[in-house]
N, C-alpha and C positions, 0 to 999 in steps of 0.2 A: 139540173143543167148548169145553173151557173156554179155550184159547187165543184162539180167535175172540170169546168173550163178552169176553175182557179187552183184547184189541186193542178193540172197539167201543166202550169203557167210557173206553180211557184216550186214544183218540182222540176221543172229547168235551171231554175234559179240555186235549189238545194246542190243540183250535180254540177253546176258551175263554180259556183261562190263556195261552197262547202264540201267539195266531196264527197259529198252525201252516201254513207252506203246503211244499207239494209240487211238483218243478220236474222233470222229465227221466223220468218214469215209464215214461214209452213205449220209453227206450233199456233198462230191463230183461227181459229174457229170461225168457220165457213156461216155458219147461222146459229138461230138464239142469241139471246139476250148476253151481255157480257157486261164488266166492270172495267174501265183499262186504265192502270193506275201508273205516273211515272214520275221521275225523279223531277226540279222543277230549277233551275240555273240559269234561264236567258227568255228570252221574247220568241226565240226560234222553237222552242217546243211545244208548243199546240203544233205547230203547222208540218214541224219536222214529224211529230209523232201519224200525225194526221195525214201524211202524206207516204209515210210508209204503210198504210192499213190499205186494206183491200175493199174494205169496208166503210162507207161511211160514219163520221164521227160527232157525238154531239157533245160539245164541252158545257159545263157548268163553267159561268164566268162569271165575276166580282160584279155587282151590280153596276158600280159606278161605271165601269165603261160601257153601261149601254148610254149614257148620260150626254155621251161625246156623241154630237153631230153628224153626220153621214157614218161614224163609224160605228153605229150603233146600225144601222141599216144592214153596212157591210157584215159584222159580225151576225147578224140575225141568220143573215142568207147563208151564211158559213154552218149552220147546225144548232151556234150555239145560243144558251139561256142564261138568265139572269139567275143569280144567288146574292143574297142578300148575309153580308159576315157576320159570324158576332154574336147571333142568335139564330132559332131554328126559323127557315122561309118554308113556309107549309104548302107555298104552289110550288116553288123549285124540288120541294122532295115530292111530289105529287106527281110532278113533269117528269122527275127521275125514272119514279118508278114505274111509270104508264110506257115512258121509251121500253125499260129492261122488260116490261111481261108482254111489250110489242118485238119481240127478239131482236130490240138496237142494240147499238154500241156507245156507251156514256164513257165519256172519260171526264178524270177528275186527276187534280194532283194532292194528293193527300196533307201536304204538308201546308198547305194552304198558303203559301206563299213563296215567294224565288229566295233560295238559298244563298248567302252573298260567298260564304265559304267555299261554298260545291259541294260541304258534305250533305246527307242525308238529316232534315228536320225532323225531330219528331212529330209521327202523322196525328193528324185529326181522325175520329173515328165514322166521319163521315161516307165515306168509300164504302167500309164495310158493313155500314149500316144497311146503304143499300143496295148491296150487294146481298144482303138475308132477306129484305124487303122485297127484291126484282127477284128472288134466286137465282141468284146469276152469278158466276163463276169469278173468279177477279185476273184479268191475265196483265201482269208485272211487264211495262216498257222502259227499261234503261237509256238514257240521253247522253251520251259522254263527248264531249268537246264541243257545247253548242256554243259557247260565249265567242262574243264579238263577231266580225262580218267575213272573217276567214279560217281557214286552217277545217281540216277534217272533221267532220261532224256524222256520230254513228248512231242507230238507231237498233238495240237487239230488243227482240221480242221473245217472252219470255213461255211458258207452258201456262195454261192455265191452271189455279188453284183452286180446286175444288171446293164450295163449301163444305164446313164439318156439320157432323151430328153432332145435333145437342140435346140435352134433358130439357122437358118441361114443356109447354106452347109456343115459348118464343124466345129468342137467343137472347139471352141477358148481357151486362157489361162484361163480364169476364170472358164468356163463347167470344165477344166482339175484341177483345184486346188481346185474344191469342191467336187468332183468325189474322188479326194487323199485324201482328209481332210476326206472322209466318209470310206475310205477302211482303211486306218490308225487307226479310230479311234475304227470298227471291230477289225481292228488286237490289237489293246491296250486293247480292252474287251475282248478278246482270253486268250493272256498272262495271264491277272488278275484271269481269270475265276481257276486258277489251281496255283496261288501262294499262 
């Protein structure tokens, strides 16, 4: 309930303040479990990303801001969960993976932190971790011109990338760094497709 009143509220605010538009909605997946991975430049993309999906969305977020006062409240009721950086959080990857084999929708930003450049960070291989973990697909969202409180801000959504076949019982580092290297290089043809 209240997640729907606040999507509706703060997507007025997107089509006002931002020109908010929306591009590739239809290549997201109606059900199951997904992965939604996106570029990460401003404070507007959780909510911009999160407001284009059809779907509700649970973000992995920085521990520390559960830490803050009523915004820790706020953020709960929004979807999202606590991850703790730096080392592995064995309830957050727990939380992950019970959302994705419950057919949610986790989003995370790979790069683990906001880009001061705008370019593309090199990602952490957390995403794709559990993305092999949840079997769940990883679909690539592009953010382009979210910085600051005006000017156009676009949101494409990308096709899903299938998990690969691997050899052996369980994807090792290498399955995992070329699985990133191909959802990465989606989301960089995303971004471009609209600068």
């Amino acid at each position: 309930m209240f997640y729907n009143l606040a999507k509706f509220v703060v997507t007025i605010v997107l089509v006002v303040l931002r020109r908010w538009q929306v591009v590739g909605l239809e290549n997201f997946p109606s059900q199951g479990g997904v992965v939604v991975i996106s570029n990460h430049t401003s404070y507007w993309d959780p909510v911009a990303v999160g407001c284009a999906l059809n779907r509700p969305i649970h973000y992995m977020a920085k521990a520390e801001l559960f830490e803050i006062p009523l915004f820790n409240t706020l953020i709960r009721a929004l979807r999202s969960f606590p991850v703790k950086r730096g080392k592995p959080d064995r309830n957050a990857i727990r939380q992950a993976i019970e959302l994705l084999t419950n057919g949610e929708v986790l989003g995370i930003f790979p790069e683990g932190r906001r880009s001061s450049s705008g370019e593309l960070l090199k990602p952490q291989l957390g995403a794709v971790m559990l993305a092999f973990k949840g079997n769940a697909p990883i679909v690539p969202v592009g953010i382009i011109g979210a910085r600051g409180f005006f000017g156009k801000l676009t949101v494409v959504i990308g096709k899903p990338v299938p998990l690969p076949q691997y050899t052996g019982s369980k994807a090792g580092r290498e399955d995992m760094e070329r699985y990133s290297a191909q959802v990465m290089d989606q989301l960089k043809q995303l971004i471009k497709s609209r600068q």
